[in-house]
C-alpha positions as CSV (number, residue, x, y, z in Angstrom):
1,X,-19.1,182.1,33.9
2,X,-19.1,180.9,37.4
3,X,-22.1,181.6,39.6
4,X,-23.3,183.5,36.6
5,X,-26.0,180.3,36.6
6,X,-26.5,180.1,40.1
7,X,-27.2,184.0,40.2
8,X,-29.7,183.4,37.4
9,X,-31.0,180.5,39.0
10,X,-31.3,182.5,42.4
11,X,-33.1,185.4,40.7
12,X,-36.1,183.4,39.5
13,X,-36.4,181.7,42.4
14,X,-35.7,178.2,41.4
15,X,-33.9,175.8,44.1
16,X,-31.1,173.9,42.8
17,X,-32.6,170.7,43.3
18,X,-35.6,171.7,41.0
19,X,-33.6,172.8,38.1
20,X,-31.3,169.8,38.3
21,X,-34.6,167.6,38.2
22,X,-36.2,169.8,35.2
23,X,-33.4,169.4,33.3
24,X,-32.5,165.8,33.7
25,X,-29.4,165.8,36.0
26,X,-28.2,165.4,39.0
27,X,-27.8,167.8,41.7
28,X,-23.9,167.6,41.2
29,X,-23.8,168.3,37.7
30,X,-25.3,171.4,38.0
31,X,-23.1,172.3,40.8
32,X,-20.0,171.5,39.3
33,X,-21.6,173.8,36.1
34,X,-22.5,176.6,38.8
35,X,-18.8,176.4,39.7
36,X,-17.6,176.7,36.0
37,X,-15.9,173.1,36.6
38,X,-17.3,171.5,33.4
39,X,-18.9,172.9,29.8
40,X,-21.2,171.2,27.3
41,X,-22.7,173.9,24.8
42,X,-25.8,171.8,23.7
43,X,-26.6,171.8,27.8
44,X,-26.4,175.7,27.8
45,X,-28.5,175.8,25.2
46,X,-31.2,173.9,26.9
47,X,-30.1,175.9,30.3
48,X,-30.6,178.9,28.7
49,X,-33.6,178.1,27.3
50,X,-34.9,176.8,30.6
51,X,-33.5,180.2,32.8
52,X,-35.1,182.8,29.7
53,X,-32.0,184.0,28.7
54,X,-30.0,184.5,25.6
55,X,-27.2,182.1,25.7
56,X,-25.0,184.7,24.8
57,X,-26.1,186.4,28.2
58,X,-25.7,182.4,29.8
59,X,-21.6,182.1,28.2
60,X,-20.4,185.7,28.7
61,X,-22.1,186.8,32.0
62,X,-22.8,190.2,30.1
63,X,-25.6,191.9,31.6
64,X,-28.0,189.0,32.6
65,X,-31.4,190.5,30.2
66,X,-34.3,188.2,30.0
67,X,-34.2,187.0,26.0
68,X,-36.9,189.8,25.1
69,X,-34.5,192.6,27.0
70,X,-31.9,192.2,24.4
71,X,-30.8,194.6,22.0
72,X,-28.3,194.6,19.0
């Protein structure tokens, strides 16, 4: 998963700094999740809520659709 978040991140044009601050933590934290360092699933959850993207797409880097682009 690593820079699967920051590539996500990057592609809707939000700056670290302002997705560590909408979601409550610091700048850190959501480097060291960038880097795959640490894993929480309920904060994926709310990171992939927050990015538009199915957290299946977040955990398994699998083809990076916006929630509405998925297909079974």
């Amino acid at each position: 998963m690593e820079n699967q978040i920051k590539e996500l991140r990057k592609r809707r044009g939000i700056s670290q700094q302002k997705c560590a601050d909408d979601l409550g933590i610091s700048m850190r934290t959501l480097q060291r999740y960038e880097k795959g360092e640490t894993e929480n699933l309920t904060f994926f959850v709310k990171l992939a809520d927050y990015l538009n993207v199915n957290l299946e797409v977040l955990l398994h880097a699998s083809n990076g659709g916006e929630k509405n682009e998925q297909t079974e």
